[in-house]
N, C-alpha and C positions, 0 to 999 in steps of 0.2 A: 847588854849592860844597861842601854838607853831605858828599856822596855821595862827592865827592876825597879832600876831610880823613878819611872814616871810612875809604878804601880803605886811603889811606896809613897808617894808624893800623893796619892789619888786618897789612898788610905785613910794618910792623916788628915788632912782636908774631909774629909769624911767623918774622921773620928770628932775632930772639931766641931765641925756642923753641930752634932749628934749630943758632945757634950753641953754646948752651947743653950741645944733647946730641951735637954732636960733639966736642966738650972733652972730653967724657968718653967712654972707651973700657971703661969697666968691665963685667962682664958679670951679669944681673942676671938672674935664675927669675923666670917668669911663670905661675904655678900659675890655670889655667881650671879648670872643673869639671871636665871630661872630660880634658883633658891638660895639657903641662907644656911650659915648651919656656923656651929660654935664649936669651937678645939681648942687644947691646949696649946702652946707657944712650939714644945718639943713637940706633937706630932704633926702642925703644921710647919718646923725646920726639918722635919725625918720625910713627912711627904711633898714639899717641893725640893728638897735634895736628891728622893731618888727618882724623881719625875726631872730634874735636871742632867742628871747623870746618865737616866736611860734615853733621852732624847740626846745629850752628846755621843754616845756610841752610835743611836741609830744613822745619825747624821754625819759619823766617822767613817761608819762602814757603807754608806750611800755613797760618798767620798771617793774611797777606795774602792769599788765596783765602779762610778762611772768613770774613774782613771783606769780601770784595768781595760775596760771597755773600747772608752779611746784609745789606748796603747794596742790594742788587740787590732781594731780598725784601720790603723797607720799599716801594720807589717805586712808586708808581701804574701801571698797566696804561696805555700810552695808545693812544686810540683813531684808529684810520688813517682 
């Protein structure tokens, strides 16, 4: 039930983002080190949203491997 409510929560927050930077058509400078490049307001809220999102998973399931990891390490060897 946790696992629903937080998708659904991820969703909306997503849907948000999304409608947020389509309302806006403005055009907006994105100065990288190296170069420069111009977007609209929507596809630069769509691409660090899902550049947010896929680095929170990645760093969720780094997470959970080095806990299962540690967990794994703690437990006794057993004998066959």
């Amino acid at each position: 039930m946790r696992l629903y409510i937080t998708l659904i929560l991820i969703v909306i927050l997503l849907l948000v983002a999304f409608i947020f930077g389509s309302q806006n058509n403005q055009e907006l400078t994105l100065n990288y080190l190296i170069a420069k490049q111009e977007m609209t307001v929507a596809s630069a809220v769509s691409l660090f949203t899902t550049i947010g999102f896929l680095l929170g998973i990645l760093f969720s399931l780094l997470w959970k491997f080095s806990a299962a990891i540690r967990k794994r390490r703690k437990q006794p060897l057993q004998a066959k």
